[in-house]
N, C-alpha and C positions, 0 to 999 in steps of 0.2 A: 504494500500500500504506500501510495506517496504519504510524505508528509505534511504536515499544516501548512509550513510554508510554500510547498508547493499547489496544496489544494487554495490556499488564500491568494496566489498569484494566479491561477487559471482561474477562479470561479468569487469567492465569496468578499476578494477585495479589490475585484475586476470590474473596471466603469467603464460605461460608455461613454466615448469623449466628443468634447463640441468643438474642443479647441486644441491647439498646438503648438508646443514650442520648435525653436527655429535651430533643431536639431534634421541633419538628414537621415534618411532611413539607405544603406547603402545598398549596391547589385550583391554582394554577397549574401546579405540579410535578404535580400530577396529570394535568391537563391535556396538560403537552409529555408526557409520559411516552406515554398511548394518540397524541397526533400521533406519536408514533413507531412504536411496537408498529402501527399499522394500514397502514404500508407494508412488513409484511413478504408474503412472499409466501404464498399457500396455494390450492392446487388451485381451478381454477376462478375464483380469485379469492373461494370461499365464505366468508371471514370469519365463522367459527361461532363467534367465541370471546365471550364477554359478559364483563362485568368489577363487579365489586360492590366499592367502595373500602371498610371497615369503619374509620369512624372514631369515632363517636359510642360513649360508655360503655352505652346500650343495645343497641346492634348489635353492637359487640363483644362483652358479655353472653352477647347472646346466638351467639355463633359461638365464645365459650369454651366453650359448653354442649354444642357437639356435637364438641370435639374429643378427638382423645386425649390423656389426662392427661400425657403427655411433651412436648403441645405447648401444651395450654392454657395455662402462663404466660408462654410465648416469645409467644401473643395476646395475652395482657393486657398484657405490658410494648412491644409493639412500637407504633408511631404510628396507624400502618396497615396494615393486612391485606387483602388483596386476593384475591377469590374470583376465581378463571378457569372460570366454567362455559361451555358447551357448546350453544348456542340446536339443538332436534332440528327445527327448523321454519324452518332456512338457507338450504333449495332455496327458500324464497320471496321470497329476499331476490335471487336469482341472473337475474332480467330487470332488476334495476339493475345491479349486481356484472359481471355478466359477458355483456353485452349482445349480446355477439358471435354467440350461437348460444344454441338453446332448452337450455340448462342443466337448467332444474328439471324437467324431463320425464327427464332420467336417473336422476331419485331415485323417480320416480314410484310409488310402490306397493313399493318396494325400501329399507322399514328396516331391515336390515342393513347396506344401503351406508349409509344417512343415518347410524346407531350408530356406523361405524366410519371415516366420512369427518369425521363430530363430532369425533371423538376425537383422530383425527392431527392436522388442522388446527388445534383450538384450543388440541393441545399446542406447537406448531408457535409458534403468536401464543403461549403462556406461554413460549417457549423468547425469543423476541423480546423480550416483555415485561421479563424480567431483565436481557439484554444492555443494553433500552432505558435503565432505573432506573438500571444501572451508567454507562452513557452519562454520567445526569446526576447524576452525583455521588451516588444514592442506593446505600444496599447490600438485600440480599434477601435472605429466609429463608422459602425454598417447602418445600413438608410437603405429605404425602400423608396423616396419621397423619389422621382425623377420618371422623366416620360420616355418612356420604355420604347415607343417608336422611332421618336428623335434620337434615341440612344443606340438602337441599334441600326440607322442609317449612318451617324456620325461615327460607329466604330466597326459594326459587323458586317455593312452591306456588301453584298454578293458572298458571302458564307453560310455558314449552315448551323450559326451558334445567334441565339436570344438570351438576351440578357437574364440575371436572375434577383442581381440585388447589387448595391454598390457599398463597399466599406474602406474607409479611410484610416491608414496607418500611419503612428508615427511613435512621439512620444512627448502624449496628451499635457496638456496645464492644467491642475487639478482645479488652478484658481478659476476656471470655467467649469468646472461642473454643475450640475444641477445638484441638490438634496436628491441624496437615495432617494428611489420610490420603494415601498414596499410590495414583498412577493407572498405566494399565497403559499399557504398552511400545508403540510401533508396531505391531512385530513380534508380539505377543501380541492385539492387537483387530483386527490391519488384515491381508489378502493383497489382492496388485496381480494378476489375473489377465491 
């Protein structure tokens, strides 16, 4: 079992951040971060999720352009901002991935399964992705707030990936935090049947 220190760094003194100081997040840091995020687990072993780092003041630009106005400056001050889109063309990646059995003939003609095995899985590796960042010392600031169309003209057009959610890396100013919000009870989200 980890330790407290380590479970208080992943989870229980882990914030979402609004703001950022004027630290960079470097390519190597980028680097260990996906080595890690890509041994989480997901169905099949399908690894749907793509990753787009936004560092450069024209990328960023442009991906302040398509968010919502409560998130667009929390983009522009943050280091890095990281798209997690969704590859819908993952069954082909699934005779390396998951070599075991014919895989990608389960998607075969069945996109709704592909839409909605996208979906969980690469929220799945965004759910990793954060735990990863925290891992290495970085903090996280994932938003949903952005227009998902504009988004994926400005980054994915003529590909085969849609966006899933957008989260900003770096290493947060606590002096912006909001007050915790509180979470709900055992008793209130969980039954043992």
């Amino acid at each position: 079992m980890l330790d407290q220190a380590a479970l208080d760094t992943l989870f229980i003194n882990a914030r979402t951040h609004n703001g950022w100081l004027d630290q960079p997040v470097t390519p190597t840091q980028l680097q260990q971060l996906y080595d890690l995020v890509k041994w989480g687990p997901t169905s099949a072993n399908c690894e749907p999720a793509r990753i787009l780092f936004i560092q450069s003041a024209e990328a960023k630009a442009r991906l302040v352009d398509c968010m919502a106005a409560t998130n667009a400056d929390k983009v522009k001050a943050a280091p890095v901002t990281a798209i997690i889109g969704m590859d819908m063309a993952f069954p082909d990646t699934l005779p390396h991935l998951f070599p075991h059995a014919d895989a990608r003939s389960w998607f075969a003609g069945n996109q709704p399964l592909i839409e909605a095995t996208a979906f969980r899985n690469s929220s799945l590796q965004g759910g990793y992705f954060i735990l990863a960042a925290r891992a290495l010392g970085l903090d996280c600031g994932p938003m949903s707030g952005f227009d998902a169309d504009k988004l994926e003209v400005a980054f994915f057009a003529g590909t085969t990936v849609k966006v899933n959610f957008v989260c900003s890396i770096g290493h947060g100013d606590v002096a912006k935090l909001f007050p915790r919000s509180p979470r709900l009870g055992f008793d209130e989200a969980c039954k043992v049947l």
